[in-house]
C-alpha positions in Angstrom: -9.9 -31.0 13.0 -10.3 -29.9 9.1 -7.9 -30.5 6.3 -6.6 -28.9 3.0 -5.0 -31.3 0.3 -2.9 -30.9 -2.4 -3.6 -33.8 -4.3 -1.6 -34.1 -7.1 1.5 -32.3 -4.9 0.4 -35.6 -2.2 0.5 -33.0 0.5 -2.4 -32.9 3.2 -2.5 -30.5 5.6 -4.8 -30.7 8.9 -6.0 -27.2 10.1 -8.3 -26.3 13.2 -9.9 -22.4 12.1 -9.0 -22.3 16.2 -5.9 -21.8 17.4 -7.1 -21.4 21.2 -9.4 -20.7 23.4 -9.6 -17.8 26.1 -12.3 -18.4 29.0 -14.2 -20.7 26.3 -14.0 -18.2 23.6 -12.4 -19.4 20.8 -9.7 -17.4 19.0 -9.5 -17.9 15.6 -6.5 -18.0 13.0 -8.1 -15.9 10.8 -7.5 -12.9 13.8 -4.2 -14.1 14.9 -2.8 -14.2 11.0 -3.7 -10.5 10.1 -2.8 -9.0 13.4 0.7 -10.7 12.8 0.8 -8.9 9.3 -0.1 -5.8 10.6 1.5 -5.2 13.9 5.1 -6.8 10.9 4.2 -3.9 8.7 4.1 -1.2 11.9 7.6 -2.5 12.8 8.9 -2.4 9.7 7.9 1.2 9.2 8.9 2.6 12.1 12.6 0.9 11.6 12.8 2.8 8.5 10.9 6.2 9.1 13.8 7.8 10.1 15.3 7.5 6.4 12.2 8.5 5.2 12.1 11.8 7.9 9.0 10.5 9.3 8.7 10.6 12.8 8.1 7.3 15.0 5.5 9.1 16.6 3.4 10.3 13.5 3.2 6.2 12.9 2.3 5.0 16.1 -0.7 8.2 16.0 -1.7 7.3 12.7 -2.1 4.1 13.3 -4.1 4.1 16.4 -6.8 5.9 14.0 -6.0 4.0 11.0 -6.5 0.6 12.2 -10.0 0.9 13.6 -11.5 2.7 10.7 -10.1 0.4 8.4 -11.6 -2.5 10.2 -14.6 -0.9 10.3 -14.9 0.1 6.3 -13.1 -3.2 5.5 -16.5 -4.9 7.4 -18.6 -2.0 5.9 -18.0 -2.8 2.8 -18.3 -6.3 3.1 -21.8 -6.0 4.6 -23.1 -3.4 1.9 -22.2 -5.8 -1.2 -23.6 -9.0 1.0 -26.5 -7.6 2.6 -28.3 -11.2 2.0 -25.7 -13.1 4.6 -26.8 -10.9 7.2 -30.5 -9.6 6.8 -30.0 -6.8 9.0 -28.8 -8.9 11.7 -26.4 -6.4 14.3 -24.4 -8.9 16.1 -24.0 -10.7 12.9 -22.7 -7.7 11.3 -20.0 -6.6 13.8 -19.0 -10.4 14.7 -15.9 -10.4 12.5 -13.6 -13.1 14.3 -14.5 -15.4 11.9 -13.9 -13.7 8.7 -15.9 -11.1 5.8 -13.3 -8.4 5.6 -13.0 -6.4 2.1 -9.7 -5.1 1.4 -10.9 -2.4 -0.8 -13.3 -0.9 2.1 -10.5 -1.3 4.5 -8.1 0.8 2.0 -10.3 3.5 1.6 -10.8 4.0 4.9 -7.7 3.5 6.1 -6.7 6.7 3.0 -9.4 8.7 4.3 -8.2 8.5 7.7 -4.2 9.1 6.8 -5.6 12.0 4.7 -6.4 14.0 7.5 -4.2 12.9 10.1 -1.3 14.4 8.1 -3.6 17.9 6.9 -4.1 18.0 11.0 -0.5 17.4 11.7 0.7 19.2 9.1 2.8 16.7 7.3 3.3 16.0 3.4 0.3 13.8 2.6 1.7 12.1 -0.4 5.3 11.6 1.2 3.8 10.1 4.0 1.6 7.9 2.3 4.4 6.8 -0.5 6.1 5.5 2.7 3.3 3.9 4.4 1.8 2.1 1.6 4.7 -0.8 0.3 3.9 -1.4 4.3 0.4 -2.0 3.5 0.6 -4.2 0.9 3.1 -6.4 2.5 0.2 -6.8 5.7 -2.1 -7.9 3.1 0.7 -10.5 1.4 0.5 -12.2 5.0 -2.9 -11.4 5.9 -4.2 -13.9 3.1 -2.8 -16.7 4.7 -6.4 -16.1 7.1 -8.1 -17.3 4.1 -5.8 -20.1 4.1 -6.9 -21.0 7.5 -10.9 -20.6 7.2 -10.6 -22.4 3.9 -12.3 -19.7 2.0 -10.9 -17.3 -1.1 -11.0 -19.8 -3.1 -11.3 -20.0 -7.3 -13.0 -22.7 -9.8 -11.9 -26.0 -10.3 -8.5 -26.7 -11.8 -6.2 -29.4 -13.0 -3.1 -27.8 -12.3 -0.6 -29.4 -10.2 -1.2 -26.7 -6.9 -5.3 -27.1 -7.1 -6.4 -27.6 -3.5 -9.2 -28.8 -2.1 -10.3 -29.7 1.9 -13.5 -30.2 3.9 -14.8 -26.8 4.2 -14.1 -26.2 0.6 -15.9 -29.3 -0.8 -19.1 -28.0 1.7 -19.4 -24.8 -0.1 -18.8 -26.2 -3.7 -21.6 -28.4 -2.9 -23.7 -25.8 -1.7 -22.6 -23.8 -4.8 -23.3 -26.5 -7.1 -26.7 -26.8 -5.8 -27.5 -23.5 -6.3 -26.6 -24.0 -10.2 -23.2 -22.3 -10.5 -20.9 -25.0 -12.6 -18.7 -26.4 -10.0 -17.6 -30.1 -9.2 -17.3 -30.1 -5.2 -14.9 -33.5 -6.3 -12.7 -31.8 -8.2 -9.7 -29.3 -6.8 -9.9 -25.2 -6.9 -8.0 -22.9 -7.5 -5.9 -21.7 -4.3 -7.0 -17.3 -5.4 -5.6 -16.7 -1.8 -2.0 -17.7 -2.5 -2.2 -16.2 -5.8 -2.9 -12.7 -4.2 -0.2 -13.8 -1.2 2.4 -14.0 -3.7 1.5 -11.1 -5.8 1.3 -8.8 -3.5 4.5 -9.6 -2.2 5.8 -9.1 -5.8 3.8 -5.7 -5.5 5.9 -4.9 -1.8 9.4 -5.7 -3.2 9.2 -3.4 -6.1 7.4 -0.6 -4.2 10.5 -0.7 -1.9 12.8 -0.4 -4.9 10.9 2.0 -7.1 10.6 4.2 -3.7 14.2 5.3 -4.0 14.1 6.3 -6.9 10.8 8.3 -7.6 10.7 11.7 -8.8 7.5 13.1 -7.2 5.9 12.5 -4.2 2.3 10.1 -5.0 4.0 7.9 -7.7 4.9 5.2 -5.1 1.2 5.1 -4.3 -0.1 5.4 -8.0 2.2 2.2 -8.2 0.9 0.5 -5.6 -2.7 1.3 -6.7 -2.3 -0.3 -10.4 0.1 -3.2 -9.2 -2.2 -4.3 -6.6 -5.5 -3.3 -8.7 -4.1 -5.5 -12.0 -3.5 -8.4 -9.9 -7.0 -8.5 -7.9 -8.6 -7.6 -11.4 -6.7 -11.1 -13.0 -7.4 -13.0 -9.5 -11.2 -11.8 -8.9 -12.0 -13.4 -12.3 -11.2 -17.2 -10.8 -13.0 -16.8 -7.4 -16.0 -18.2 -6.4 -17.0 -16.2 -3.6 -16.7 -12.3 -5.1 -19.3 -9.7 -4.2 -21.3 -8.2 -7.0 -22.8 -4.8 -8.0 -25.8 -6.4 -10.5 -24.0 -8.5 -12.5 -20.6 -6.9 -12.0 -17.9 -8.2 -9.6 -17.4 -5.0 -7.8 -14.2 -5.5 -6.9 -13.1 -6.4 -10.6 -14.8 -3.0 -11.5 -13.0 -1.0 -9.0 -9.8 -2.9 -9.9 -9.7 -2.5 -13.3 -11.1 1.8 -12.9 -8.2 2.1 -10.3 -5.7 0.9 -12.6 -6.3 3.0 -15.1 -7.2 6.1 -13.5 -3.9 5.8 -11.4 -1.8 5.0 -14.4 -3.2 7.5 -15.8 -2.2 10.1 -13.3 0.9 8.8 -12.7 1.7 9.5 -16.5 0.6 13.1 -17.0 2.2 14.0 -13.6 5.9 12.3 -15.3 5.4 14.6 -18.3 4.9 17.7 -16.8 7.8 16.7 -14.3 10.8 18.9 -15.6 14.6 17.7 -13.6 15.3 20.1 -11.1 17.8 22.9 -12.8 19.2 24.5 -9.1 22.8 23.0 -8.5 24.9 24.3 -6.6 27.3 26.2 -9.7 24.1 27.7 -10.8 23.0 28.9 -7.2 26.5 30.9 -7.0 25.4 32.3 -10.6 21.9 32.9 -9.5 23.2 35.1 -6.6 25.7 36.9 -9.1 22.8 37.5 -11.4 20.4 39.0 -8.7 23.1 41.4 -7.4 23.6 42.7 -11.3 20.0 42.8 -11.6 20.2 45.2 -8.6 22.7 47.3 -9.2 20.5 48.1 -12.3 17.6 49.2 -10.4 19.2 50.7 -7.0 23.3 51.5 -7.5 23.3 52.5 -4.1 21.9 49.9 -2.5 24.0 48.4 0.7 23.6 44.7 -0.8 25.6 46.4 -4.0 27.9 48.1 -1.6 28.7 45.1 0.5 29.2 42.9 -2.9 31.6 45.4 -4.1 33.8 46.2 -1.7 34.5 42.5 -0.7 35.3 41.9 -4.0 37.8 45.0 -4.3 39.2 43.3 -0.5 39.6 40.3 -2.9 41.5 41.9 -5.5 43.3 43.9 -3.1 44.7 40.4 -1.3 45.2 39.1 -4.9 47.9 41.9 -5.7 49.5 41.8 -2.7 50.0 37.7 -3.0 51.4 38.8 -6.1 54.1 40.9 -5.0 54.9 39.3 -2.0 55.9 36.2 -4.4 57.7 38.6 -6.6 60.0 39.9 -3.5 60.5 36.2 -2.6 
């Protein structure tokens, strides 16, 4: 049995990364923690895809392909950017119970797949993902707590008040401080995972807002692409354990590109939007005008004809109100 502390809070915590075990196979937290988050986020959209006019079904399809793939490119992309951990080792690579998920890999995957699902199916891409994605981010808000369990994610040393430390994490500062990066394994960290937690549940409750009152279809996701990248861009900066391009934190770089290419978009899509002018006064006048425009080109036309003689039925009903109210 492990432990995370909280020293200056004088909170201490014991934590097992297992929660049980299945015919001696251990089942970790770190599972158990982001299927939770997930299979909350499913329920949660398929409560509200009714309002959204989404069918039940579309989710429940979607995510059947979603969910694997973004596994997959979540691990993927993990792998690619730590290719020294594994050393081409198979059963290393695909053993993901006990953690080495990027979120990033798992996003674009996860896009890709919800790309053509909807093409296939014949549904608004950027409706459905506006809806699906405030969802996503909420899964993620949860999922962070696996971190929390396998005592990784974790930033540099800090004297604030919330600074955590715990067994596992003072084994790889040492290892880390051995290796020459500046870190006191005596000293608390930064906890990055609940950092993220909280953020992206910032991120999820103003989605959910700014959903109902976008203008075009995309902006929810452009939202969700800058509030999420900003915050991994400010929290990838403080942790310890981030996978690198060269030099470059990779996801910092993709954070920082995502936020401004999406803001970007999101910007010049607003000011070419123009407020729909059809109401339902100027439909009626719209009509008018297209009748007048074709009794220009075709007097005779039975559209003209009809127009006209229900307007003379009209008049005709008009007078005789009239003189019946006279006589009375």
């Amino acid at each position: 049995m492990g432990y995370i502390e909280f020293p200056k809070m004088g909170v201490r915590i014991p934590i097992n990364r297992e929660a049980f075990n299945i015919f001696g196979l251990p089942v970790y937290w770190y599972g158990i923690i982001i299927a939770a988050g997930f299979f909350l986020a499913v329920l949660l959209g398929m409560r509200n895809s009714k309002k959204a006019g989404i069918k039940q079904d579309d989710i429940i399809d979607v995510v059947l392909f979603a969910a694997p793939a973004a596994i997959v490119g979540a691990r993927l992309y993990y792998v690619l950017f730590n290719w020294n951990e594994f050393n081409g080792d198979f059963f290393k690579i695909i053993n993901i119970r006990t953690g080495g998920l990027a979120i990033y890999g798992g996003l674009i995957s996860a896009i890709a797949v919800a790309v053509l699902f909807t093409r296939r199916r014949k549904i608004n891409t950027l409706h459905f993902v506006d809806f699906c994605i405030p969802y996503f981010i909420l899964a993620q808000a949860i999922g962070r707590w696996g971190n929390f369990a396998n005592q990784e994610a974790f930033g540099t040393n800090t004297n604030l008040p919330w600074g955590m430390t715990g067994d596992g994490i003072t084994q790889q500062l040492k290892i880390l401080s051995d290796a020459g990066v500046g870190v006191d394994p005596s000293l608390p960290v930064h906890p990055t995972f609940l950092y993220e937690s909280l953020w992206n549940l910032g991120v999820f409750l103003i989605l959910i807002w700014f959903s109902k009152r976008k203008k075009l279809n995309g902006e929810v996701f452009c939202l969700y692409m800058m509030g999420y990248g900003a915050g991994r861009f400010w929290i990838e900066g403080l942790r310890l354990d981030s996978l690198y391009i060269g030099s470059y934190r990779i996801s910092k770089l993709l954070s920082i590109v995502f936020v401004v290419v999406f803001g970007l978009i999101f910007v010049i899509r607003r000011l070419r939007y123009k407020e729909p002018e059809i109401t339902v006064e100027n439909e009626e006048k719209s009509e008018y005008s297209a009748l007048l425009d074709e009794l220009k080109d075709n007097p005779e036309s039975e559209n003209v004809k009809t127009a006209v003689s229900g307007e003379e039925k009209e008049r005709v009903g008009e007078n005789i109100e009239i003189k019946d109210k006279k006589m009375d």
